[in-house]
N, C-alpha and C positions, 0 to 999 in steps of 0.2 A: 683570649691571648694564649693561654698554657694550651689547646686545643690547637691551634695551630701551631704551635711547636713540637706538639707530639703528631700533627701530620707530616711538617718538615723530618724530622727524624724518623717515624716508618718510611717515608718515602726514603731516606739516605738508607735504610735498610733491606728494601725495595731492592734499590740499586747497587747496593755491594752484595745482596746474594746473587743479583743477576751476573755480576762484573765475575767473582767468583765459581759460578757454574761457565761462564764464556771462556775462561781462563783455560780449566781441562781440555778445550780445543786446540789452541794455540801452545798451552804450555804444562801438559799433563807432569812433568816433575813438580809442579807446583800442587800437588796431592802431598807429598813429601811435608808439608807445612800445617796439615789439618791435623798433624799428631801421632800418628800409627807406629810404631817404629818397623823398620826393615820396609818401607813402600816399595812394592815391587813395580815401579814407575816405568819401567821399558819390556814388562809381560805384558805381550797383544792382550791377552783375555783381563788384564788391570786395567790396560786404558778402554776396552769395549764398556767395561762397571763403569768406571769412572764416567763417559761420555753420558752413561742412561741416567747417573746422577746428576750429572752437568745439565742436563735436560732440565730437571725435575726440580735443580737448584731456581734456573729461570722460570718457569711455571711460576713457579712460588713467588719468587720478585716481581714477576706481573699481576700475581693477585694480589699484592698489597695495592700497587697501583690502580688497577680496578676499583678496589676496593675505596682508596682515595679517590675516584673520580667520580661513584656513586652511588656511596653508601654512607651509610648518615654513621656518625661520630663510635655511635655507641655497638655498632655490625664491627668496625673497625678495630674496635679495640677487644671484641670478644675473640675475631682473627686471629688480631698479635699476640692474645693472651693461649690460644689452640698454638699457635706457629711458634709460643717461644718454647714449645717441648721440644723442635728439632734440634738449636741447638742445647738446650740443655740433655737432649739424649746422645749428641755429638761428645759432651765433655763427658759423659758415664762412657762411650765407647773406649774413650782417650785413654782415661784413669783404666778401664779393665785392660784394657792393651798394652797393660804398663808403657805410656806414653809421655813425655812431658805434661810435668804439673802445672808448669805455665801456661802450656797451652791450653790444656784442661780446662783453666781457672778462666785465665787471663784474654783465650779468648773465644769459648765456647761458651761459657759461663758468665762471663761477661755480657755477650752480645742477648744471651737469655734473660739475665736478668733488667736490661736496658729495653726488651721487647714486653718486660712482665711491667716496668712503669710505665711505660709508650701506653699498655692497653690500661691501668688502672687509669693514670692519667683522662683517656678516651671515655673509660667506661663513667666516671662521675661527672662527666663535661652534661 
Protein backbone atom coordinates (compact mmCIF):
# COMPACT_ATOMS: atom_id res chain seq x y z
CA UNK A 1 0.00 0.00 0.00
CA UNK A 2 2.69 2.80 1.16
CA UNK A 3 4.61 1.60 -2.32
CA UNK A 4 2.02 2.65 -4.24
CA UNK A 5 1.47 5.87 -2.92
CA UNK A 6 5.01 6.78 -3.17
CA UNK A 7 4.61 5.73 -6.90
CA UNK A 8 1.46 7.91 -7.21
CA UNK A 9 3.43 10.73 -5.88
CA UNK A 10 6.81 10.27 -7.97
CA UNK A 11 4.75 9.95 -10.75
CA UNK A 12 2.86 13.70 -9.57
CA UNK A 13 6.55 14.64 -9.54
CA UNK A 14 7.18 13.11 -12.86
CA UNK A 15 4.60 15.41 -14.06
CA UNK A 16 5.01 18.73 -12.48
CA UNK A 17 8.70 18.69 -13.57
CA UNK A 18 7.64 18.04 -16.91
CA UNK A 19 4.61 20.68 -16.68
CA UNK A 20 7.29 23.14 -15.45
CA UNK A 21 10.14 22.53 -17.97
CA UNK A 22 6.90 22.95 -20.87
CA UNK A 23 6.06 26.03 -19.14
CA UNK A 24 9.54 27.95 -20.31
CA UNK A 25 8.01 27.44 -23.97
CA UNK A 26 4.88 29.03 -23.69
CA UNK A 27 5.73 31.23 -20.77
CA UNK A 28 9.41 32.02 -20.21
CA UNK A 29 8.46 34.95 -17.47
CA UNK A 30 7.54 32.13 -15.44
CA UNK A 31 11.49 31.66 -14.65
CA UNK A 32 10.87 34.77 -12.59
CA UNK A 33 9.12 32.19 -9.94
CA UNK A 34 12.15 29.65 -9.56
CA UNK A 35 13.67 32.48 -7.25
CA UNK A 36 16.71 34.52 -8.95
CA UNK A 37 16.21 37.86 -8.32
CA UNK A 38 16.42 40.44 -11.36
CA UNK A 39 15.32 37.33 -14.00
CA UNK A 40 16.39 38.75 -17.15
CA UNK A 41 13.07 37.04 -18.73
CA UNK A 42 12.98 39.12 -22.08
CA UNK A 43 17.12 38.54 -22.93
CA UNK A 44 17.04 36.31 -26.20
CA UNK A 45 20.33 34.58 -24.71
CA UNK A 46 17.98 33.93 -20.99
CA UNK A 47 15.20 32.42 -22.81
CA UNK A 48 17.87 30.14 -25.22
CA UNK A 49 19.26 28.79 -21.23
CA UNK A 50 16.11 28.67 -20.00
CA UNK A 51 14.62 26.53 -23.17
CA UNK A 52 18.04 23.91 -22.86
CA UNK A 53 16.79 23.62 -19.31
CA UNK A 54 13.19 23.17 -20.09
CA UNK A 55 14.41 20.40 -22.07
CA UNK A 56 16.31 18.76 -19.42
CA UNK A 57 13.52 19.69 -16.86
CA UNK A 58 11.16 17.02 -19.07
CA UNK A 59 13.89 14.38 -19.70
CA UNK A 60 13.94 14.10 -16.08
CA UNK A 61 9.88 13.78 -15.69
CA UNK A 62 10.15 11.05 -18.22
CA UNK A 63 12.44 9.09 -16.40
CA UNK A 64 10.66 8.82 -13.43
CA UNK A 65 7.87 7.65 -15.56
CA UNK A 66 10.05 5.10 -17.24
CA UNK A 67 11.31 4.28 -14.35
CA UNK A 68 7.49 3.60 -12.89
CA UNK A 69 6.59 1.63 -15.90
CA UNK A 70 9.79 -0.71 -15.44
CA UNK A 71 11.72 -0.83 -12.82
CA UNK A 72 11.22 -2.69 -9.72
CA UNK A 73 10.41 -0.43 -6.44
CA UNK A 74 13.65 -0.43 -5.09
CA UNK A 75 15.70 1.24 -8.92
CA UNK A 76 13.03 3.76 -8.15
CA UNK A 77 13.56 4.92 -5.26
CA UNK A 78 17.46 5.00 -5.57
CA UNK A 79 16.42 7.57 -8.76
CA UNK A 80 14.33 9.74 -6.46
CA UNK A 81 16.90 9.61 -3.84
CA UNK A 82 19.91 10.78 -7.07
CA UNK A 83 17.06 13.33 -8.59
CA UNK A 84 16.12 14.93 -5.15
CA UNK A 85 19.72 16.72 -5.29
CA UNK A 86 18.36 18.80 -8.25
CA UNK A 87 16.00 20.49 -6.41
CA UNK A 88 17.74 20.52 -3.27
CA UNK A 89 20.76 22.13 -5.30
CA UNK A 90 17.88 24.62 -6.84
CA UNK A 91 17.23 26.01 -3.15
CA UNK A 92 21.34 26.38 -2.48
CA UNK A 93 21.34 28.43 -5.94
CA UNK A 94 18.13 30.38 -4.53
CA UNK A 95 19.70 31.12 -0.92
CA UNK A 96 23.22 32.24 -2.79
CA UNK A 97 21.29 34.53 -5.22
CA UNK A 98 20.09 36.24 -2.38
CA UNK A 99 16.70 35.11 -3.53
CA UNK A 100 13.47 34.55 -1.48
CA UNK A 101 13.69 32.29 1.52
CA UNK A 102 10.33 31.04 0.75
CA UNK A 103 11.22 29.94 -2.12
CA UNK A 104 14.24 28.41 -1.19
CA UNK A 105 12.57 26.54 1.52
CA UNK A 106 9.17 26.37 0.60
CA UNK A 107 9.53 25.28 -2.60
CA UNK A 108 12.87 23.79 -3.60
CA UNK A 109 13.37 22.29 -0.44
CA UNK A 110 10.38 21.13 0.01
CA UNK A 111 9.78 19.29 -3.30
CA UNK A 112 13.62 17.72 -2.29
CA UNK A 113 12.69 16.70 0.67
CA UNK A 114 9.16 14.97 -0.37
CA UNK A 115 11.57 13.12 -3.38
CA UNK A 116 14.02 12.09 -0.15
CA UNK A 117 10.72 10.13 1.53
CA UNK A 118 9.17 9.12 -1.92
CA UNK A 119 12.71 7.04 -2.25
CA UNK A 120 13.21 5.88 1.39
CA UNK A 121 9.71 4.99 1.30
CA UNK A 122 10.68 2.98 -2.15
CA UNK A 123 13.83 1.78 -0.98
CA UNK A 124 12.43 -0.38 2.40
CA UNK A 125 9.22 -1.66 0.25
Amino acid sequence: MLVNVANVLAGLIGAGIIVIGARAFWAPQAATGFGIPDTPTQDRAFQAWLRVKAVRDMAAGLFIFILLAGASPHLLGWSMLAAATMPAGDALIVLHSNGPKAIAYGVHASTALVMVVIAVILLVA
